[in-house]
SEDREN-217933 format. One record per residue: residue number from 1; residue in three letters; z negated, x negated, y of N, C-alpha, C in turn. Coordinates in steps of 0.02 Angstrom, whole numbers, plus 50000, padded with zeros to 5 digits. Atoms other than C-alpha are relative to their C-alpha. Example, Ala and Ser with C-alpha at 12.3 -4.5 7.8 and 13.67 -1.06 7.14 Angstrom:
BEGIN
  resi  resn   n_c3   n_c1   n_c2  ca_c3  ca_c1  ca_c2   c_c3   c_c1   c_c2
     1   ALA  50000  49955  49941  49610  49385  49775  50000  49955  50060
     2   SER  50003  50042  49941  49643  49316  49947  49963  50039  50055
This chain:
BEGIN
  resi  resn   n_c3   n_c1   n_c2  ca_c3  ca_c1  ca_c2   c_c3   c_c1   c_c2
     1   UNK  50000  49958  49940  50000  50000  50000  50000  49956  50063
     2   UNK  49954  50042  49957  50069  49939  50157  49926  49997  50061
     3   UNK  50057  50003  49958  49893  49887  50287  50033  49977  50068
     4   UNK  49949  49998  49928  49973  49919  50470  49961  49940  50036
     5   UNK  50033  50066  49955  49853  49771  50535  50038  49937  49998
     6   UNK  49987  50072  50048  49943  49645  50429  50075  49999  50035
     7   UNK  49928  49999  50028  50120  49593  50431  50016  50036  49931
     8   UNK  50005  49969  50088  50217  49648  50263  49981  49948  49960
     9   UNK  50049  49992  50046  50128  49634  50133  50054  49930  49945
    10   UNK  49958  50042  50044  50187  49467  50017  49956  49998  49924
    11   UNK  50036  50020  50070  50132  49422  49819  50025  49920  50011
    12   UNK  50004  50049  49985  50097  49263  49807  49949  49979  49897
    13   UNK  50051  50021  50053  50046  49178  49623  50012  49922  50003
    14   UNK  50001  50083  50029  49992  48986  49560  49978  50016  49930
    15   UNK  50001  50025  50070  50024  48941  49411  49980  49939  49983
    16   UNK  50022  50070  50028  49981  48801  49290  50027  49917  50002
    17   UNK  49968  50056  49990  50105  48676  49350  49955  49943  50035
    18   UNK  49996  50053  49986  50065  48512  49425  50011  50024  50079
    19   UNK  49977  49987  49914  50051  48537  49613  49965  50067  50047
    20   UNK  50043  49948  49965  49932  48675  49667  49996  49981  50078
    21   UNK  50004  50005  49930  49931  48597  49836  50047  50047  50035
    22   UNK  49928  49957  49975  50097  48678  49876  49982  50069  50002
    23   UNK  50029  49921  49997  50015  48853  49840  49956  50015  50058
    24   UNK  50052  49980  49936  49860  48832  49939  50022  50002  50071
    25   UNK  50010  50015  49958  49946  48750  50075  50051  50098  50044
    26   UNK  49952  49947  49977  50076  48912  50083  49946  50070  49996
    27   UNK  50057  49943  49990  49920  49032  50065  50000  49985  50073
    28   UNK  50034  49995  49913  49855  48964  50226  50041  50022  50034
    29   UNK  49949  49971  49951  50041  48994  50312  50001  50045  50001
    30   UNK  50004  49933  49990  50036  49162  50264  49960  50046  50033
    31   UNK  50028  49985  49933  49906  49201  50326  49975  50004  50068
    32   UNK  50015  50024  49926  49890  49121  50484  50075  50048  50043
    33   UNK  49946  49968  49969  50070  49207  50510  49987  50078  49994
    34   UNK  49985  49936  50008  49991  49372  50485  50016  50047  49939
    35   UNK  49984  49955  50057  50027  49441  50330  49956  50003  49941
    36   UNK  50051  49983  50063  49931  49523  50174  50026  49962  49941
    37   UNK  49974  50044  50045  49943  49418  50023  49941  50038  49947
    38   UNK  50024  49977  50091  49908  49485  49831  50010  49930  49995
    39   UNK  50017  50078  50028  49856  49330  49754  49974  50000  49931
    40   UNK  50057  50016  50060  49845  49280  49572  50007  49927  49991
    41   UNK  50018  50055  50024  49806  49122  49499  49983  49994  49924
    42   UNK  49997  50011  50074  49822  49090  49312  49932  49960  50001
    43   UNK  50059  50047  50024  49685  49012  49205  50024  49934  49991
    44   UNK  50013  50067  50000  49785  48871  49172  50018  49958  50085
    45   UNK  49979  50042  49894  49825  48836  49386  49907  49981  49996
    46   UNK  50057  50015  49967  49634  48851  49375  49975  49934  49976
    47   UNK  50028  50058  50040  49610  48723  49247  50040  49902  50058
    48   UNK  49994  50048  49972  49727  48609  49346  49977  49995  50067
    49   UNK  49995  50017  49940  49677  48639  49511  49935  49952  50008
    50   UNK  50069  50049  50007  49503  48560  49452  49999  49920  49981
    51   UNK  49995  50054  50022  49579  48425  49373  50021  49956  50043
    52   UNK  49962  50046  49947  49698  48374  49517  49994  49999  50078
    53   UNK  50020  49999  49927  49629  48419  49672  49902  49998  50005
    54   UNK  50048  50000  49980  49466  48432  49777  49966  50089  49997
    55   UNK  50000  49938  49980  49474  48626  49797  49934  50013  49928
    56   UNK  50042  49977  50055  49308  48702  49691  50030  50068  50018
    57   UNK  49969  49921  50000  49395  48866  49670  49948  50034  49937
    58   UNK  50049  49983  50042  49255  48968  49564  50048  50056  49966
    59   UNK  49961  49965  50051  49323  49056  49409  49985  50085  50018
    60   UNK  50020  49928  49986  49224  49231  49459  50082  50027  50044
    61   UNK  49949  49984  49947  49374  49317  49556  49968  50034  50061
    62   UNK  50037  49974  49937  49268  49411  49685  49973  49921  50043
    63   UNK  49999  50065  49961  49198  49228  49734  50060  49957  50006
    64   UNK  49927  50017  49977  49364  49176  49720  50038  50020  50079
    65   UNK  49956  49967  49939  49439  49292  49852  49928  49967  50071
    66   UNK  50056  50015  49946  49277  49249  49965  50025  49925  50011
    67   UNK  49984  50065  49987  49316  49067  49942  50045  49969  50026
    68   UNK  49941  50024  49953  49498  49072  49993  50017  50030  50056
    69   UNK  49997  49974  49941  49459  49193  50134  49959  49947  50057
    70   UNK  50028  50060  49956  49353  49044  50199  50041  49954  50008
    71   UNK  49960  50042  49980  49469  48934  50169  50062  50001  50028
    72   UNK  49943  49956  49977  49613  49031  50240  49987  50021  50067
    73   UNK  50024  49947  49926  49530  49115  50388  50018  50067  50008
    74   UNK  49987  49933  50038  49589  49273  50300  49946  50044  50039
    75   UNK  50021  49957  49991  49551  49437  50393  49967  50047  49945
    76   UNK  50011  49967  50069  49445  49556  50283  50053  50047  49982
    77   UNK  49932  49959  50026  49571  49649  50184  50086  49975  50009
    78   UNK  49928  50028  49967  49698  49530  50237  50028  49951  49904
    79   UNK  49999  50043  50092  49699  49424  50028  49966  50044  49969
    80   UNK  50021  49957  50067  49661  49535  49879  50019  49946  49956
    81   UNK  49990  50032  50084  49643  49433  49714  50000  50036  49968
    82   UNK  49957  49958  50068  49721  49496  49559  49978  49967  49966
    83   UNK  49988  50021  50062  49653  49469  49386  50064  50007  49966
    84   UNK  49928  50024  50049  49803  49427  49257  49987  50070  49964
    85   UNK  49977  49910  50028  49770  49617  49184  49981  50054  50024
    86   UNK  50008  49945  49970  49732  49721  49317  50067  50047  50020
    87   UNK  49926  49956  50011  49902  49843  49264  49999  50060  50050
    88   UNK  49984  49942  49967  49846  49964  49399  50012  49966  50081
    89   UNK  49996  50063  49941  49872  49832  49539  50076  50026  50053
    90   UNK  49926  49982  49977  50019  49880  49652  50070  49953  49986
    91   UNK  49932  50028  49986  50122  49732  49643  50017  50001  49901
    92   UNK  49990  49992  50057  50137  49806  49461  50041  50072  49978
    93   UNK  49945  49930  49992  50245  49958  49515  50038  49965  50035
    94   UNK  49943  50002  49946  50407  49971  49582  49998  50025  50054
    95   UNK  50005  49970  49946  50360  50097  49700  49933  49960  50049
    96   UNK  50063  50014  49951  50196  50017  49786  50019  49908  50004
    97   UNK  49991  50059  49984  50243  49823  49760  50023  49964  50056
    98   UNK  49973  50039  49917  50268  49680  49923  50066  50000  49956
    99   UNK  49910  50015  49984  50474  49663  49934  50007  49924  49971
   100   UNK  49986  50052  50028  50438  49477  49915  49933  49981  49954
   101   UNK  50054  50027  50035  50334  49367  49807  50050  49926  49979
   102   UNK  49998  50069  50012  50331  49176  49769  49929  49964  49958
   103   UNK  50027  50005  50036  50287  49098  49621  49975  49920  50019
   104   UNK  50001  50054  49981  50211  48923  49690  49933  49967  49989
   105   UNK  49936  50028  50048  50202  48790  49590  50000  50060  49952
   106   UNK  49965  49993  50042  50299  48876  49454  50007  49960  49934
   107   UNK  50024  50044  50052  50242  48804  49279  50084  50035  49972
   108   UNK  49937  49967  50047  50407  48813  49138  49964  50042  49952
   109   UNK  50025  49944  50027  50306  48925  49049  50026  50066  50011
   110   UNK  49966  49940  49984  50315  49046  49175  50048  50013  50018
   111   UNK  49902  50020  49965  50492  49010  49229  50041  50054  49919
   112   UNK  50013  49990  50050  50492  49055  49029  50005  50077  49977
   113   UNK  50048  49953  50038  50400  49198  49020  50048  50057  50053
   114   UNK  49947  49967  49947  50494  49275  49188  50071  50005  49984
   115   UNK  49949  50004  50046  50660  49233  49111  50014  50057  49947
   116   UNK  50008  49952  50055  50637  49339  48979  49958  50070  49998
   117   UNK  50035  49909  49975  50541  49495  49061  49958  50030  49951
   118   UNK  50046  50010  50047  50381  49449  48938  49944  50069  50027
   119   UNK  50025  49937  49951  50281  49550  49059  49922  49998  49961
   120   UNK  50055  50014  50041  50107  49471  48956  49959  50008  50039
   121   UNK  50054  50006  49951  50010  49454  49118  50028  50037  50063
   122   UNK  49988  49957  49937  50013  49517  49297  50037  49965  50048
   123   UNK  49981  50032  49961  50092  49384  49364  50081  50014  49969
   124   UNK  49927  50005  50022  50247  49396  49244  50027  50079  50027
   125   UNK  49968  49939  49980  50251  49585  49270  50011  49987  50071
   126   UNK  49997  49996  49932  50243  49565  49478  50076  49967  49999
   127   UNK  49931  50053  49998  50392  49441  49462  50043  50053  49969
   128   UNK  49954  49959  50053  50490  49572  49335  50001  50062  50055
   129   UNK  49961  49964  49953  50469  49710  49458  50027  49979  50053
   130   UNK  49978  50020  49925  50512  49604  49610  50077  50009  49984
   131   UNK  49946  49997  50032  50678  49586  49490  50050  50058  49994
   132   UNK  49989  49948  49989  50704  49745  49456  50022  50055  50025
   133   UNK  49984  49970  49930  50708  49821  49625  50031  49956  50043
   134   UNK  49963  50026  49964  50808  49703  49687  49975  49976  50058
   135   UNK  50007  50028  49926  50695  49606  49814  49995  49938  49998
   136   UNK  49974  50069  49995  50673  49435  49838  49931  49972  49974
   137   UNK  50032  50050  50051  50594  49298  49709  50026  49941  50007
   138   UNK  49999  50072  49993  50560  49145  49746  49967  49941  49947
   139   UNK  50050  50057  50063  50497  49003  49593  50022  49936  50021
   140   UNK  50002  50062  49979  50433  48850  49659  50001  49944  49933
   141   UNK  49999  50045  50092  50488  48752  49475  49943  49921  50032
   142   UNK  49995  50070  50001  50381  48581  49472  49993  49973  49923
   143   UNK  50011  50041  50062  50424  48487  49314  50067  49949  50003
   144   UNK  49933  50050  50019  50538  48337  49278  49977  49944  49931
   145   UNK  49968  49973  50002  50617  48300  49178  50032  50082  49966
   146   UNK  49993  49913  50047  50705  48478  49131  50047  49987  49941
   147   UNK  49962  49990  50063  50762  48510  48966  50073  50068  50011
   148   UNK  49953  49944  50004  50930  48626  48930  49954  50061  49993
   149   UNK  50028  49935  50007  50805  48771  48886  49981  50012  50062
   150   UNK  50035  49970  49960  50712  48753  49056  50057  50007  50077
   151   UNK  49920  49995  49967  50903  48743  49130  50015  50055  49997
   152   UNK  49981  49934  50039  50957  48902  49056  49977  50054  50036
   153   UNK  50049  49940  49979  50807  48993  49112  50007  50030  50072
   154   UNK  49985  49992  49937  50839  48946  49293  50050  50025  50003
   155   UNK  49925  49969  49990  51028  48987  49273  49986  50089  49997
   156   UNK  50026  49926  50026  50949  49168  49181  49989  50024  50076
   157   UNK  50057  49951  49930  50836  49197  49349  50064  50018  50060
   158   UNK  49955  49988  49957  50959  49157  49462  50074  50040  50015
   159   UNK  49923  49945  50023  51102  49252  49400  49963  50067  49995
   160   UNK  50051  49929  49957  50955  49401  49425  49981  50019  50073
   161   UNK  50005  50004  49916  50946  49352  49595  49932  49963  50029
   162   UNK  50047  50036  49979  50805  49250  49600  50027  49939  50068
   163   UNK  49982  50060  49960  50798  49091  49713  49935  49943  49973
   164   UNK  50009  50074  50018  50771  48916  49632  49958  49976  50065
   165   UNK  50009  50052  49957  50665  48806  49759  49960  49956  49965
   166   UNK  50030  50057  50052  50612  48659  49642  49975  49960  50072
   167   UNK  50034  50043  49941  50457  48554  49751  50013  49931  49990
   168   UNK  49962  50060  50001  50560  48416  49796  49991  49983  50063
   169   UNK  49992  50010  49930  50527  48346  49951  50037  49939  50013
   170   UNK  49967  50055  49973  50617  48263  50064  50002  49953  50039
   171   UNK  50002  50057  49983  50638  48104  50149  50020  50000  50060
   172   UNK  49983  50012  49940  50729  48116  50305  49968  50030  50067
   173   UNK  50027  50001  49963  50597  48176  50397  49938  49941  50012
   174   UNK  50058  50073  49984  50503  48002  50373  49921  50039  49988
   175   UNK  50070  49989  50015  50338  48080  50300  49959  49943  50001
   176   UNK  50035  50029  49986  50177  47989  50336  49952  49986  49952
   177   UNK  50061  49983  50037  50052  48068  50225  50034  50033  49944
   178   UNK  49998  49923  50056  50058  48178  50063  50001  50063  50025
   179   UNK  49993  49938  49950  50021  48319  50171  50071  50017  50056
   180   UNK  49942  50006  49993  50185  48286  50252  50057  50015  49964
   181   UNK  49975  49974  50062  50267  48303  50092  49990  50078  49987
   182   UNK  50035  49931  50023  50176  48450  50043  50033  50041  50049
   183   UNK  49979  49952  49938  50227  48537  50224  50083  50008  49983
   184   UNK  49909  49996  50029  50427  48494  50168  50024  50085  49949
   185   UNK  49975  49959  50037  50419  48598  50042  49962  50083  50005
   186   UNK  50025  49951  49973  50310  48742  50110  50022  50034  50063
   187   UNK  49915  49985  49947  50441  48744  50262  50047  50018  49968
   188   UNK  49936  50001  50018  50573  48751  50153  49991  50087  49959
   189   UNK  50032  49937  50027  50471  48912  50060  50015  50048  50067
   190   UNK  50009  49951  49933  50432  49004  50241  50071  50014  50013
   191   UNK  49952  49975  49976  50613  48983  50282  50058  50035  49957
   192   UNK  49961  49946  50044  50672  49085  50140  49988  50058  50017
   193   UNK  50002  49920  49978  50564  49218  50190  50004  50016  50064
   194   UNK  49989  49986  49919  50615  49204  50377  49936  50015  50017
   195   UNK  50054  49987  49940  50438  49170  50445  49990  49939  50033
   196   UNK  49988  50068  49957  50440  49033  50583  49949  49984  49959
   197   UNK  50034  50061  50020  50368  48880  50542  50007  49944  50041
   198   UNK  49987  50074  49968  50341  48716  50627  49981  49925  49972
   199   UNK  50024  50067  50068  50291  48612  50465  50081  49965  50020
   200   UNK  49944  50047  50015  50477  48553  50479  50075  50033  50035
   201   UNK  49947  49980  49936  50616  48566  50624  50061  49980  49967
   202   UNK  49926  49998  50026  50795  48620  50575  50025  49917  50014
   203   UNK  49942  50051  49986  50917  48480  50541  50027  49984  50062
   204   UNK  49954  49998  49963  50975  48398  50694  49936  50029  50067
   205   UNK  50041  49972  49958  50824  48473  50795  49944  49941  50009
């Protein structure tokens, strides 16, 4: 359901890939730009985000959503967390689901599991109706190298209408830091879904 305070309303999941930074850092854009964000987070994003970052993200999901509304600066009602089987969830209809959603990072699992319209958890279903209804899906892939199967899958999505953005950052803006990096490819996210950004100035700008 659409909260007139907010911008529209986005889904937003992390998965178990390698790179949770890229999620968090595109949580914060969202909401600093205004907009409501459904948020899930797999068990295994949680397992890595412990392993590879600083972030204590607490497994409870109610202290969850508290924790990334602190770390977000999230209006109340502005982030809802989603358990992986809450089936009465909106972004689990066609009729009540956000238009967009971005899967970031994007484990080959779920690249996998989306591919094939498995629909096991709440994250695969959100992605399957985004499909569905014809709105816009974004999977942030991080893995290298890819095998022909995890080739395929992308060819599958994208020939559904998805959009490929594998977190690849780039170089010709002379990055400084990791966080530099990280902003590349969280610019390169925002400007799919047409919401300014100033992580990273057009080509030539």
């Amino acid at each position: 359901m659409v909260n007139e305070k907010f911008n529209e309303p986005i889904t937003l999941a992390i998965t178990g890939a390698s790179g949770a930074q890229y999620g968090f850092e595109l949580l914060r854009a969202l909401v600093a730009a205004q907009h409501q964000v459904y948020l899930m987070v797999s068990k295994a994003a949680q397992m890595v985000i412990a392993l590879e970052t600083d972030y204590e993200l607490p497994s409870s999901l109610q202290k969850m959503q508290s924790y990334l509304e602190d770390f977000t600066g999230a209006q109340p009602g502005q982030l809802i967390a989603l358990a992986k089987e809450d089936w009465t969830a909106c972004v689990a209809s066609g009729s009540g689901a956000p238009k967009k959603m971005i899967v970031c990072p994007c484990s080959t699992g779920s690249l996998s599991a989306i591919a094939t319209g498995a629909c096991n958890n709440l994250i695969e279903r959100a992605a399957d109706v985004v499909l569905k209804e014809r709105n816009q899906l974004i999977l942030v892939i991080r893995e290298t190298p890819l095998s022909a199967i995890h080739l395929q899958n992308m060819l599958t999505l994208t020939q559904a209408g998805a959009v490929m953005l594998p977190a690849m950052p780039g170089f010709y803006h002379k990055p400084k830091t990791v966080q530099d990096m990280v902003d590349f490819v969280v610019a390169r996210v925002l400007n799919q879904l047409e919401i300014p950004q100033d992580k990273l100035p057009g080509w030539g700008k």
